[in-house]
C-alpha positions as CSV (number, residue, x, y, z in Angstrom):
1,X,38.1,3.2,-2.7
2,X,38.9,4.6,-5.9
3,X,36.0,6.4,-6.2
4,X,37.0,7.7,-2.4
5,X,40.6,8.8,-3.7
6,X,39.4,10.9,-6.6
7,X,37.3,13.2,-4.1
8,X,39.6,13.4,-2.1
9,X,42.6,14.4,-5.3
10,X,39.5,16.4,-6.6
11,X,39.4,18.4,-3.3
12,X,42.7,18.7,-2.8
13,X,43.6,20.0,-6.1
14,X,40.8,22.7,-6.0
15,X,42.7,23.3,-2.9
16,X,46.0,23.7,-4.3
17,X,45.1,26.0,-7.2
18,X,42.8,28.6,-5.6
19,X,44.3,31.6,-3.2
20,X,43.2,32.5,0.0
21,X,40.0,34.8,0.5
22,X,42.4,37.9,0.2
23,X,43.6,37.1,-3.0
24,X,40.2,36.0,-4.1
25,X,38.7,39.4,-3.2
26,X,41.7,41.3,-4.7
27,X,41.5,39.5,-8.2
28,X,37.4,40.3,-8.0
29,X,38.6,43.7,-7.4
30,X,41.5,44.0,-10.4
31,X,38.2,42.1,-12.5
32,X,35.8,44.5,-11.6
33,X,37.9,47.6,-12.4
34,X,38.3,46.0,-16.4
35,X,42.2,46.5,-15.8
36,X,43.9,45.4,-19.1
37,X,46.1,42.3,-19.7
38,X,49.3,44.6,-19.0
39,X,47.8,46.0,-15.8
40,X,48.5,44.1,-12.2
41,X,49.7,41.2,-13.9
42,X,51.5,39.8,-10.6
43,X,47.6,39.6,-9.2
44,X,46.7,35.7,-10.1
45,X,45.3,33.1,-7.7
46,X,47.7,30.8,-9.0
47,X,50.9,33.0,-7.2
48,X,50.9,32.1,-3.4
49,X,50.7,35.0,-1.2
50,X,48.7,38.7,-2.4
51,X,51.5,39.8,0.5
52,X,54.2,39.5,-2.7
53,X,51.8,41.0,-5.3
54,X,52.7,44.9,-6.5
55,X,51.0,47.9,-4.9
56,X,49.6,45.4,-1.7
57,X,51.0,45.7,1.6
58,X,50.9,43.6,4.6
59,X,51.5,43.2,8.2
60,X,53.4,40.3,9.2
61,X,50.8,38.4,10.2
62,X,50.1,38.4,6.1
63,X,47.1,40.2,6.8
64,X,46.5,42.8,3.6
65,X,46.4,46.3,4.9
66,X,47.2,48.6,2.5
67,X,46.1,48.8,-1.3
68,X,47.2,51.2,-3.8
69,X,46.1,51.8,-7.3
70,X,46.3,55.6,-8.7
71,X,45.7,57.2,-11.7
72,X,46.0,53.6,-13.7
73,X,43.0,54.5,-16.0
74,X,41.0,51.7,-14.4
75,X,36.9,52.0,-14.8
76,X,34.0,50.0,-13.7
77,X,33.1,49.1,-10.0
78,X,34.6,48.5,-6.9
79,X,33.8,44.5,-6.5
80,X,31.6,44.0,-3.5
81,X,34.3,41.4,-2.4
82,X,36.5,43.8,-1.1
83,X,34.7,43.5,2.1
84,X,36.3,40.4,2.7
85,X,40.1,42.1,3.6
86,X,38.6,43.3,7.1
87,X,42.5,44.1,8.4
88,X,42.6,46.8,5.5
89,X,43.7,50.6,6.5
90,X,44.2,51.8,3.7
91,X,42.1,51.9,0.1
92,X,43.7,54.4,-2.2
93,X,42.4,54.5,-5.7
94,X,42.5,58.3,-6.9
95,X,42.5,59.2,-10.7
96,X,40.6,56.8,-12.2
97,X,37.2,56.2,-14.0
98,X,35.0,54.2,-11.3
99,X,31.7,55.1,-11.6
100,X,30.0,53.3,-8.0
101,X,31.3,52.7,-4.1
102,X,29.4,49.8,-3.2
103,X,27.7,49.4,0.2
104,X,30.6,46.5,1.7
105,X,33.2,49.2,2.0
106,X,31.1,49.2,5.4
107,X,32.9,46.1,6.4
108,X,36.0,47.3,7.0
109,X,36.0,47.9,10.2
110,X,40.1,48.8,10.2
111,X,40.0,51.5,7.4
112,X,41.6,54.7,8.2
113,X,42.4,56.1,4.9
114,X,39.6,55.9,2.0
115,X,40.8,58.0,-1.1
116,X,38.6,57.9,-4.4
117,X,39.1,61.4,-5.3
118,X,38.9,62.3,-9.0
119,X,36.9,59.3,-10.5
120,X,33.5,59.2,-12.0
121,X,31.8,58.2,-9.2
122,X,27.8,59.3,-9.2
123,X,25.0,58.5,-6.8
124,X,24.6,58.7,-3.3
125,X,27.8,57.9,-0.3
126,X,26.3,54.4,1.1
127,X,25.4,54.5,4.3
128,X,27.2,51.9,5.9
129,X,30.9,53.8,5.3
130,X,29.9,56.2,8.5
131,X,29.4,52.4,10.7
132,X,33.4,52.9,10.0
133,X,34.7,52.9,13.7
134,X,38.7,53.5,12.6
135,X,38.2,56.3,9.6
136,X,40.3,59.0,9.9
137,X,40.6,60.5,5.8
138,X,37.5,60.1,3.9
139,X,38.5,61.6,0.4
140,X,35.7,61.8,-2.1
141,X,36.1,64.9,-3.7
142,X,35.8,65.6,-8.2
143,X,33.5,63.2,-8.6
144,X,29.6,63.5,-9.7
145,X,28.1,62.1,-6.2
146,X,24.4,63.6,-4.8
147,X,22.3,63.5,-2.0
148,X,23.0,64.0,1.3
149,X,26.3,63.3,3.3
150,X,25.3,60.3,5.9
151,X,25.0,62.2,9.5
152,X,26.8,59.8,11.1
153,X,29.8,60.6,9.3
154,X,30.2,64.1,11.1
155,X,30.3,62.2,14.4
156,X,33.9,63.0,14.7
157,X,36.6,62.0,17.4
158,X,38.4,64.9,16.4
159,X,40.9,65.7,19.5
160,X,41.9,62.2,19.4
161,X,42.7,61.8,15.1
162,X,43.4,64.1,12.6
163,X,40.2,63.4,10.3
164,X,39.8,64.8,6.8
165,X,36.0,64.8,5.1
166,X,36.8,66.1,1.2
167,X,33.4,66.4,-0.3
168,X,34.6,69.4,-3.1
169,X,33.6,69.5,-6.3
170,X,30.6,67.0,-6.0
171,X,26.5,67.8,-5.5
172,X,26.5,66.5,-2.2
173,X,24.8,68.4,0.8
174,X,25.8,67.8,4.3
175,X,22.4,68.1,5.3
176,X,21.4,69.3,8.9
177,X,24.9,69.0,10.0
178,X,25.9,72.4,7.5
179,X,23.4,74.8,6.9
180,X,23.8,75.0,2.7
181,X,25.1,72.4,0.2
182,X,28.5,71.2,0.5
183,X,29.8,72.1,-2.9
184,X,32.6,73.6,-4.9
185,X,33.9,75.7,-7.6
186,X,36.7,74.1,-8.0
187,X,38.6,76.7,-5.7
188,X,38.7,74.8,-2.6
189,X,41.4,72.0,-3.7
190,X,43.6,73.1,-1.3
191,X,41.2,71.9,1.8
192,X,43.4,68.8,2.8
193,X,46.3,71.1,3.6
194,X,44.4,73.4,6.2
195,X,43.9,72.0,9.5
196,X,40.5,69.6,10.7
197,X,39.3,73.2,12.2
198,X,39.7,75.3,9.2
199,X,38.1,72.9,6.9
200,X,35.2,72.7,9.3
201,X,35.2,76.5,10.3
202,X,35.5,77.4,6.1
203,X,32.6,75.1,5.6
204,X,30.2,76.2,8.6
205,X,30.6,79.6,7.5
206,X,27.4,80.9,8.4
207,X,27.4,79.6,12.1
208,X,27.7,82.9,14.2
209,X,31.0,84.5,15.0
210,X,30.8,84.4,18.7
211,X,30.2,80.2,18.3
212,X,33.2,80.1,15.9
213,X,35.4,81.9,18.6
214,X,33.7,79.9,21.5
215,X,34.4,76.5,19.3
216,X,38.1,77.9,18.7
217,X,38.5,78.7,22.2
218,X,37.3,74.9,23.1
219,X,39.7,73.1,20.6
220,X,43.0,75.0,21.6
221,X,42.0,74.0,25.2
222,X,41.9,70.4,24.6
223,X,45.0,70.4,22.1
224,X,46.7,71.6,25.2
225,X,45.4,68.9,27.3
226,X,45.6,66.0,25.4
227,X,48.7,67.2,23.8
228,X,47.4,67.4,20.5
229,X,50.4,68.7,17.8
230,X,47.7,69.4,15.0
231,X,48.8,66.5,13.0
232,X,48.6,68.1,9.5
233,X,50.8,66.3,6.9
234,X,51.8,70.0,5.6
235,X,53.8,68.7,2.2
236,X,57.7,70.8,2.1
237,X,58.9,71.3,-1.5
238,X,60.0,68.4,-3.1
239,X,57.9,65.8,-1.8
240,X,54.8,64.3,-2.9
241,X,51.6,65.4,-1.4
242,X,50.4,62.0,0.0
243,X,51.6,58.8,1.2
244,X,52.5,56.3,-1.8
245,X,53.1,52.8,-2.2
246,X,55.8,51.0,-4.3
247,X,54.7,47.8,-4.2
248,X,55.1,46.7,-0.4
249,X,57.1,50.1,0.1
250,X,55.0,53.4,1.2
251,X,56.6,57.0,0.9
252,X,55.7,58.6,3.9
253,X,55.3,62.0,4.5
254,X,57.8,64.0,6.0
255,X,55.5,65.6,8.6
256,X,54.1,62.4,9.6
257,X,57.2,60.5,10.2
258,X,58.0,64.1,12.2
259,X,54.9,63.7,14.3
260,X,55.1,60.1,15.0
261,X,59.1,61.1,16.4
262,X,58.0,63.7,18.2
263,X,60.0,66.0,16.0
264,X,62.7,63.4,16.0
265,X,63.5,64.0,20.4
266,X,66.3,63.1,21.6
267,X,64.3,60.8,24.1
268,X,63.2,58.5,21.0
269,X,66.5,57.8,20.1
270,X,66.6,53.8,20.3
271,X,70.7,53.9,18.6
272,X,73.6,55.9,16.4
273,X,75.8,54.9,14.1
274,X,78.0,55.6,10.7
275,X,74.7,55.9,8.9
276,X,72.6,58.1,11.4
277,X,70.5,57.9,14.0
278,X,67.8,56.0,14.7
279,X,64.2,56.7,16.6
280,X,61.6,55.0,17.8
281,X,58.0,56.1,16.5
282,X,54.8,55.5,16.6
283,X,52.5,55.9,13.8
284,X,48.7,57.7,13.5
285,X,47.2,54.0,13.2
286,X,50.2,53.3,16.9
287,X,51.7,50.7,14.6
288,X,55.3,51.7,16.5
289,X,58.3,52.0,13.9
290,X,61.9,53.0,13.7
291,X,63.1,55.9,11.8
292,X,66.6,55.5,10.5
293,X,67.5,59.3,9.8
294,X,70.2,59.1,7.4
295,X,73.6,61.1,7.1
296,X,76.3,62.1,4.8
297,X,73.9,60.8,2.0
298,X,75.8,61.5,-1.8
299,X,73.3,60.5,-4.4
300,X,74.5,61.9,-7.9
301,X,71.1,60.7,-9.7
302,X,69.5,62.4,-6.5
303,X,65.8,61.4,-5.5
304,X,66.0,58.6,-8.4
305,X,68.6,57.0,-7.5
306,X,68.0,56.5,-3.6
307,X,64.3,55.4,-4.8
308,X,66.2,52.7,-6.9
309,X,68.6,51.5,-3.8
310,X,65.8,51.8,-1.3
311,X,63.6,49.9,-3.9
312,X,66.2,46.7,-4.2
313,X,66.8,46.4,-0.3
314,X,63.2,46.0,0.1
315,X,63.1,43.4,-2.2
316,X,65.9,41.3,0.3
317,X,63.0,39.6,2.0
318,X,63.8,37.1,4.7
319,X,63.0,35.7,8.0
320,X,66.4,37.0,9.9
321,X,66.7,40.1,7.3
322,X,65.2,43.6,8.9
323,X,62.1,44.5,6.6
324,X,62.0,48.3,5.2
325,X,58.5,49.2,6.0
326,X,59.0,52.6,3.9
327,X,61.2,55.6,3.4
328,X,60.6,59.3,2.9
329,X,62.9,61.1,0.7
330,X,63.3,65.6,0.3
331,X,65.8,67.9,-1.0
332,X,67.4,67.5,2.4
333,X,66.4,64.0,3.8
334,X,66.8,60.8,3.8
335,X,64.6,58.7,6.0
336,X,63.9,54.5,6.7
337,X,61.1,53.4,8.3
338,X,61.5,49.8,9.9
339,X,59.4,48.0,12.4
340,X,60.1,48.3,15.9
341,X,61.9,45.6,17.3
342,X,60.8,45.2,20.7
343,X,64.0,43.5,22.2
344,X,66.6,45.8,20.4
345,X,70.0,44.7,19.8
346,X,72.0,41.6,20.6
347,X,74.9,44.5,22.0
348,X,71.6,45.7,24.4
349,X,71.2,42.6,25.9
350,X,74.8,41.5,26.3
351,X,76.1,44.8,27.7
352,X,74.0,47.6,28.4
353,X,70.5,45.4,29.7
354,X,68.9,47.0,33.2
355,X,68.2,46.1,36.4
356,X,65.5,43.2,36.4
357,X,65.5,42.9,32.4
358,X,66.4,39.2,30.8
359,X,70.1,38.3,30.1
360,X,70.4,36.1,27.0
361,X,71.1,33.1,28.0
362,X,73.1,30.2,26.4
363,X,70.2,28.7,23.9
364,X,69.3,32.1,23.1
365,X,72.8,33.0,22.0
366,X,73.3,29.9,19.3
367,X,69.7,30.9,17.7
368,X,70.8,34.3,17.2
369,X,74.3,32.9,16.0
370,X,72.8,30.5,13.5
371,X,69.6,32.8,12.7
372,X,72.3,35.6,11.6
373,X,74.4,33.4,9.8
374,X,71.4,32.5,7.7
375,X,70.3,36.3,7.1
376,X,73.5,37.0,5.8
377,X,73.7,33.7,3.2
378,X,70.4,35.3,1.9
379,X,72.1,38.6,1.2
380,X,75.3,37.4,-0.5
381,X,74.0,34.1,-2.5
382,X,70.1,34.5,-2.9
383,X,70.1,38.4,-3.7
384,X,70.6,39.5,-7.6
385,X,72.4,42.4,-7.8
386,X,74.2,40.4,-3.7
387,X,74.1,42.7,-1.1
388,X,77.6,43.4,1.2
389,X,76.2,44.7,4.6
390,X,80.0,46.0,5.3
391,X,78.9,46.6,9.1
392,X,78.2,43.3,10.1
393,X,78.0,43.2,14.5
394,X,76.2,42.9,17.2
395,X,74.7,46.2,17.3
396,X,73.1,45.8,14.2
397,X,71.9,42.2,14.8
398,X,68.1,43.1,16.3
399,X,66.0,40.9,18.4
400,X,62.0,40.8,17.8
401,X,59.6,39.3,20.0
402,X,60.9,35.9,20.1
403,X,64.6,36.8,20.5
404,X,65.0,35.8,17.0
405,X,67.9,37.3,15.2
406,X,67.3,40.0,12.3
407,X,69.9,41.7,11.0
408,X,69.8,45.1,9.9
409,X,71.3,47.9,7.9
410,X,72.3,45.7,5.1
411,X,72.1,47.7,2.2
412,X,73.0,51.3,3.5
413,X,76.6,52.0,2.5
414,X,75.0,52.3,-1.4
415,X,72.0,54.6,0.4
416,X,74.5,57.0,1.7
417,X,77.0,56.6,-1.4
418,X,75.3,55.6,-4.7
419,X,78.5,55.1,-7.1
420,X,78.4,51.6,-8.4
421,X,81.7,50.1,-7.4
422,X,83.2,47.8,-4.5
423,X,86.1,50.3,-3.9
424,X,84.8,53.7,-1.8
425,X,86.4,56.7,-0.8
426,X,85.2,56.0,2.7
427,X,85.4,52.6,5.0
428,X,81.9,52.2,6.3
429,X,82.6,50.2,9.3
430,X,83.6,50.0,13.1
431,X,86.8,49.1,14.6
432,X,87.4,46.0,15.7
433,X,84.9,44.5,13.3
434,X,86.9,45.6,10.1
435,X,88.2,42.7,8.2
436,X,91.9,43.7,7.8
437,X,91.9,44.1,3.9
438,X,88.7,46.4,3.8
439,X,90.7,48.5,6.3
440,X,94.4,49.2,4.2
441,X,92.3,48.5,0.9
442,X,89.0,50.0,0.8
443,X,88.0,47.1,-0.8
444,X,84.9,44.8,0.4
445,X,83.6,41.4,-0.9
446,X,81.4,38.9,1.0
447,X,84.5,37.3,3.0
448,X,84.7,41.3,4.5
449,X,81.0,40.7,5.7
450,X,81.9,36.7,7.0
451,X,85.0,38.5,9.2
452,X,82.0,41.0,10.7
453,X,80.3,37.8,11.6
454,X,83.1,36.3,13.3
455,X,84.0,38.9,15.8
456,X,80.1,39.1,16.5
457,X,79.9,35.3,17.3
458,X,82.6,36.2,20.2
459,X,80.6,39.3,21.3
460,X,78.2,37.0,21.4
461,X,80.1,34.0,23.3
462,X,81.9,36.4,25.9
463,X,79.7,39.5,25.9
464,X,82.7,41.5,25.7
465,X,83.1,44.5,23.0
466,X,85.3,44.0,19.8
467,X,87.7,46.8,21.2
468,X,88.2,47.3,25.0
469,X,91.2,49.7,26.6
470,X,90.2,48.2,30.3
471,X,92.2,44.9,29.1
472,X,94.9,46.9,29.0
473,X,95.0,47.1,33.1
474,X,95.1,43.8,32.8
475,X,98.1,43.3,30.4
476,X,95.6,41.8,28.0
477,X,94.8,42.5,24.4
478,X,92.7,45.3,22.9
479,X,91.2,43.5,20.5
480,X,88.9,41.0,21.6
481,X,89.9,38.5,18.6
482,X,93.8,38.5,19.9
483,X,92.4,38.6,23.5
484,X,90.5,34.9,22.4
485,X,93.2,33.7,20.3
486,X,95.3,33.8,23.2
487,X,92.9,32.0,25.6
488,X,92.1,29.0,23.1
489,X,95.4,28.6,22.8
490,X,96.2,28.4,26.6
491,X,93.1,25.9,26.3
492,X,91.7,28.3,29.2
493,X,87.8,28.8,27.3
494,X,86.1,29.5,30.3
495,X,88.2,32.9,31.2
496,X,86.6,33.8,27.8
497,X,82.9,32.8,28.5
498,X,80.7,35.8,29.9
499,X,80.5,35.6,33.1
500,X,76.7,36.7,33.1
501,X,75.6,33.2,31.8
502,X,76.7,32.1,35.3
503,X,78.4,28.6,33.8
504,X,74.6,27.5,32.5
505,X,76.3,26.6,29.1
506,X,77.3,23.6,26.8
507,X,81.1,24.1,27.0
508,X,81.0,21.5,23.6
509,X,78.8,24.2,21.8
510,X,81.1,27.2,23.2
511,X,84.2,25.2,21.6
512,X,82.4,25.0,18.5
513,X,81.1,28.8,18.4
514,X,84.8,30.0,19.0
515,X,86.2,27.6,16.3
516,X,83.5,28.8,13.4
517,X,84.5,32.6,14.7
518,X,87.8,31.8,14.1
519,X,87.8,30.5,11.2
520,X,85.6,33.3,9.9
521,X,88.2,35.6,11.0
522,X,91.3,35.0,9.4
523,X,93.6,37.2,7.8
524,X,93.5,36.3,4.4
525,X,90.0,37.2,3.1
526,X,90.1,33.2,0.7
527,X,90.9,30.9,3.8
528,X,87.8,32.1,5.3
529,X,84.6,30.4,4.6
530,X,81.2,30.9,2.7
531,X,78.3,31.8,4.9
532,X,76.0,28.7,3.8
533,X,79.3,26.9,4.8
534,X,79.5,28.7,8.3
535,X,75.4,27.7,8.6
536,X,76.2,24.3,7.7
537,X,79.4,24.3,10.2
538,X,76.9,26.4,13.3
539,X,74.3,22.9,12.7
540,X,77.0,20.6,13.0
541,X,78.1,19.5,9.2
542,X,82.1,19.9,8.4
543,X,83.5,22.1,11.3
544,X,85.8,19.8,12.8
545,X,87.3,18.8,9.1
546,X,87.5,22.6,9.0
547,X,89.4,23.3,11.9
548,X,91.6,20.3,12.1
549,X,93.1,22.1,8.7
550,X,93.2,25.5,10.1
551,X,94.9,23.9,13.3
552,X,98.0,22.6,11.3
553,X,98.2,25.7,9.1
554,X,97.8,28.2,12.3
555,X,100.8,25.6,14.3
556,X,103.0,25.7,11.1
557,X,102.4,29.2,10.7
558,X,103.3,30.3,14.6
559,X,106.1,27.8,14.3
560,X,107.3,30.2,11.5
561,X,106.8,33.2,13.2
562,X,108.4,32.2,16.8
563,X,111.6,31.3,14.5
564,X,112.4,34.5,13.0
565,X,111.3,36.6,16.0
566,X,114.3,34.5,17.6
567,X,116.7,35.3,14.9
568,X,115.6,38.8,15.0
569,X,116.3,39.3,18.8
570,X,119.5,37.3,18.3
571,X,120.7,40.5,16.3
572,X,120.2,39.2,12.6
573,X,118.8,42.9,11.6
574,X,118.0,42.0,7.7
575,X,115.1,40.4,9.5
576,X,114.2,43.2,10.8
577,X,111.2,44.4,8.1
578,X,110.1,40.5,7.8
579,X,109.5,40.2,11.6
580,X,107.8,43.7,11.8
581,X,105.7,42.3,8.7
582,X,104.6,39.0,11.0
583,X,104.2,41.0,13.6
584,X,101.5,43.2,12.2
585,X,99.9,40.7,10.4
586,X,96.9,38.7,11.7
587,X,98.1,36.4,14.9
């Protein structure tokens, strides 16, 4: 038995302490490059997850797709092992001193991008890299590599990608496919900014002119019918020339976020707001995206200081937090890239859904409440510098797949104005959602953020807006928080339900929903609550201590109120600034 039990520890600590095959492969890889105790230090089979190591990126499915490691003075060899990441796209290791590609890279099947310009790399281009179904860039150019390019390699879907072959400054020759040797003199750098026909067309040279015009001829006719926009990233001035990662952010290219917007069309706009509007896109590998295109944007430290903002919302990492997939920055742009959230926005589906499409129903509605309420705990108590969203509603609380709740644009009021201080020149925020004291102060804090959350948790309950004029036909209130106050108080709660969920509800939890959204939106920024209270109060811990206080203060309080508005219509004018005080104040 004992014997038995040590295997078993034995196995399960060997378990324990070695990563998955991923981060087995990339720490063969960081080995086999000789970087130096200071280099990739974040790369160890003993942290969990490559997904949280520096310059890897992943899907989120965990799967590594994208690694990044330029001009770090690395040498040596490419470890075989890399073969193992099979959902890699993209293998960027430009400027450094590797001297051999070796023969796995054929493996991986989902590379698209392969850059090892500028190393020492010498003998042949293996085979097996042309067996690469997905390749689109193939970058091999100032390096010391001979032979023959592998024919297969010029078997090119080009109407469907824009593919790149860099062979320059090597002693390569593209064999039967080009009639001399593809080399360079070192004055042909500027191939990947000419389009897939001119880098073919300036290579073929000797091919005869009426072919080059019959070839020319052929490709503009099937741009035209497949619709093909000659997707060249063309660099403007200021930004890089090639996609970059920061750890699990990439830069993207202007031009490609362009192309995958279709120039940014009004028909891929998915929503607008204080911050700019945002468009759905779809990338060269169709990973879809949105593409928040910022506005009125004042960053004194300029590209810097945006890279630095951008740089700590992506490190905000959560299950119900919106992940920044990437930004792309120019003299005179400021882009996000996000993933596409397939259901939209909780504001979609409670007010603007179509013919045939699903209404959220009640179950739905308290997942999003409490996943939200979670999201934003992470942002004010588990974030160092905390991050005030200052926008919190239901049009920025997006749905993905599983209609679970991720909120978004937390993080963007410092984007669009990068002065370090809680007081701004300009409330970022929508009416009705406002928290009183942000609105006649300028001033924000989390409890500004926790009255946001409120008044979403009764969009959310009565699928109404925060601010509606129709309830004024109806001698109601504007404001949908007076318009509720009023009902609970009349004990009449299922006026205020939405009439869409067609009484399929728990009218227990829809109590409990308004009382947490009251309590979150009182007038006095102190008597409201914590978020991690407001989770604990959404799973059932301390709300009705909660609101049994907030009963006898809001009774006492009205009590007050109804007493001097009765002295004041009695005639008793010195009252007359105290009452008008009570009267604008929160109800």
């Amino acid at each position: 038995m004992e014997l038995f039990l040590g295997v078993l520890l034995s196995a399960c600590l060997l378990s324990f302490v070695s990563a998955d095959s991923q981060g087995e492969a990339l720490v063969a890889l960081k080995n086999s490059l000789h970087a130096s105790a200071d280099q990739l230090r974040d790369w160890s089979p003993n942290l969990v997850s490559p997904c949280t190591w520096s310059n890897v990126r992943c899907d989120p499915n965990n799967n590594v797709i994208s690694v990044t490691l330029s001009s770090m003075n690395f040498s040596g060899t490419l470890s075989p092992k890399i073969g193992v990441l099979s959902n890699l796209t993209s293998l960027t290791l430009k400027g450094n001193g590797i001297t051999e590609i070796p023969s796995s890279l054929g493996n991986l099947k989902n590379l698209q991008f392969l850059t090892l310009s500028k190393n020492n790399l010498s003998g042949t281009v293996p085979q097996s890299i042309s067996g690469l179904p997905k390749l689109i860039n193939l970058f091999l150019d100032s390096n010391d590599l001979s032979g023959e390019v592998p024919d297969l390699l010029f078997n090119i879907p080009i109407y469907k990608y824009d593919y790149f072959l860099l062979f320059a400054g090597n002693r390569l020759n593209c064999g039967e496919n080009f009639p001399h040797p593809c080399v360079s003199n070192g004055n042909d750098s500027g191939t990947t900014k000419k389009s897939k026909v001119g880098i073919i067309v300036g290579v073929v040279g000797g091919i005869l002119v009426v072919l080059l015009f019959g070839g020319l001829l052929f490709f503009l006719y099937k741009r035209r019918q497949k619709g093909y926009k000659g997707d060249v990233f063309v660099d403007v001035e200021g930004e890089v020339d090639q996609r970059i990662a920061f750890g699990q952010l990439t830069r993207f290219a202007w031009r490609e976020l362009q192309l995958a917007t279709d120039s940014f069309s009004e028909k891929n706009v998915l929503g607008q707001g204080g911050f700019g509007k945002v468009y759905k896109g779809v990338l060269l590998d169709n990973t879809k995206v949105a593409v928040k295109r910022l506005i009125d944007f004042e960053s004194p430290g300029g590209d810097a200081a945006f890279q630095r903002e951008v740089e700590m919302i992506s490190v905000a990492v959560h299950r119900n937090l919106l992940r920044l997939i990437g930004f792309c920055t120019t003299p005179t742009e400021r882009l996000l890239v996000y993933p596409y959230m397939p259901n939209l926005s909780v504001a979609y589906r409670l007010r603007e859904v179509k013919p045939g499409e699903l209404v959220l129903d009640w179950p739905q509605r308290k997942r999003i409440a409490l996943g939200a309420a979670r999201g934003l705990e992470y942002l004010h108590e588990h974030c160092n510098p905390k991050i005030i969203h200052r926008d919190v509603k239901a049009a920025n609380v997006l749905l993905d797949e599983d209609f679970e709740a991720v909120v978004g644009d937390f993080g963007l009021a410092k984007l669009v104005d990068v002065r370090r201080t809680d007081v701004t020149t300009q409330v970022r925020g929508t009416m009705g959602h406002i928290a009183p004291e942000y609105l006649s102060t300028g001033k924000s804090s989390e409890r500004t953020d926790v009255f946001g959350y409120g008044i979403m948790l009764l969009e959310l309950v009565t699928g109404q807006r925060a601010i509606d004029f129709s309830r004024l036909e109806d001698e109601d209130d504007v404001l949908l928080l007076d318009y509720v106050k009023k009902l609970e108080r009349e004990k009449n709660l299922d006026a205020i339900v939405d009439h869409n969920l067609n009484k399929n509800y728990n009218m227990e939890d829809v109590e409990a929903m308004i009382q947490v959204a009251l309590l979150c939106t009182q007038a006095s920024p102190e008597d409201r609550p914590a978020m991690s209270e407001v989770v604990r109060m959404l799973e059932g811990e301390g709300l009705a201590e909660r609101w049994e206080e907030w009963q006898h203060v809001e009774v006492t309080r009205r009590q007050e109120y109804e007493r001097l508005q009765r002295r004041f219509y009695r005639g008793e004018d010195s009252l007359h600034n105290q009452v008008a005080i009570e009267l604008s104040g929160g109800r």
